[in-house]
N, C-alpha and C positions, 0 to 999 in steps of 0.2 A: 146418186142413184145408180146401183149396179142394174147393169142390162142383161137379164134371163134368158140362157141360150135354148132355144126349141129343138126339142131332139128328132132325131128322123125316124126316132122309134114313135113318134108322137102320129105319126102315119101308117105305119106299120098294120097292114090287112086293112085299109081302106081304097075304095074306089080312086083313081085317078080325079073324077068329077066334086066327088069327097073331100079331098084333098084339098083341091083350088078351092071349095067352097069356106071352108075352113080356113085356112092361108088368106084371103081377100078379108075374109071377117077378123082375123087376126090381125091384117097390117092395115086395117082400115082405120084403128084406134090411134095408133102412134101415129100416122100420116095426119090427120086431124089436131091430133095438137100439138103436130109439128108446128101447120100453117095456122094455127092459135097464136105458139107462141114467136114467130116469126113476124105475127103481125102487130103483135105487142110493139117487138124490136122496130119494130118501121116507123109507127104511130105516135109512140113519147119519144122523149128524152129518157133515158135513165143514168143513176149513178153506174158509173166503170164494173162497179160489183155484182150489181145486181143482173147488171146485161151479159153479165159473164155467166151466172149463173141460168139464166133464158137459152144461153146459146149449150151449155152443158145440158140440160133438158132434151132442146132439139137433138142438139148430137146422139144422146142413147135411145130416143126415137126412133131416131134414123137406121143406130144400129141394132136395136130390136128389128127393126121390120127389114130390115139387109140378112137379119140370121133367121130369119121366118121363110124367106125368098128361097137361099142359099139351104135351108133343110130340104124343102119343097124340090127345086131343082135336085138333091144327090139323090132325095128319093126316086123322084121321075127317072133320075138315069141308073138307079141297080134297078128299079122295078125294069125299063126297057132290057137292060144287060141280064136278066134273068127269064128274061122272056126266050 
C-alpha cells in the first residue's frame, strides 16, 4: 500500500480553525486502524507472513497521519511567516 502525500496546497485559503478541523478528521482514520490492527498483532498468534504484512499496514498509517501533521504544521508556519 503506497502512502498518499497531503499537500499543503490542500490548505491553502483556509482558516487556521479549518485546517485543524480537517487534519484531526484526516488522521483520525489511520490512527484507528492503526490500534485495529495493532490489536490484532497482540491477540492471535499469526503466521511470520502475515504479521508482517499487519505491521506494513500500521506503518503506512502511521506515515499517512505523520505527512497530514507535517503539511498541517509548514502550513501554520508560512501562514504565521507571512503574517
Amino acid at each position: 500500500m503506497e502512502v498518499s502525500k497531503p499537500e499543503v496546497n490542500l490548505w491553502i485559503g483556509k482558516s487556521a480553525d479549518d485546517v485543524l478541523a480537517e487534519a484531526f478528521h484526516e488522521i483520525r482514520d489511520p490512527i484507528y486502524n492503526a490500534v485495529g490492527h495493532l490489536s490484532v498483532l497482540k491477540s492471535v498468534e499469526l503466521p511470520a507472513e502475515e504479521a508482517q504484512q499487519y505491521i506494513n499496514l500500521v506503518l503506512n498509517q502511521a506515515l499517512y497521519a505523520k505527512e497530514i501533521i507535517e503539511s498541517v504544521y509548514q502550513y501554520m508556519n508560512e501562514k504565521r511567516e507571512g503574517q
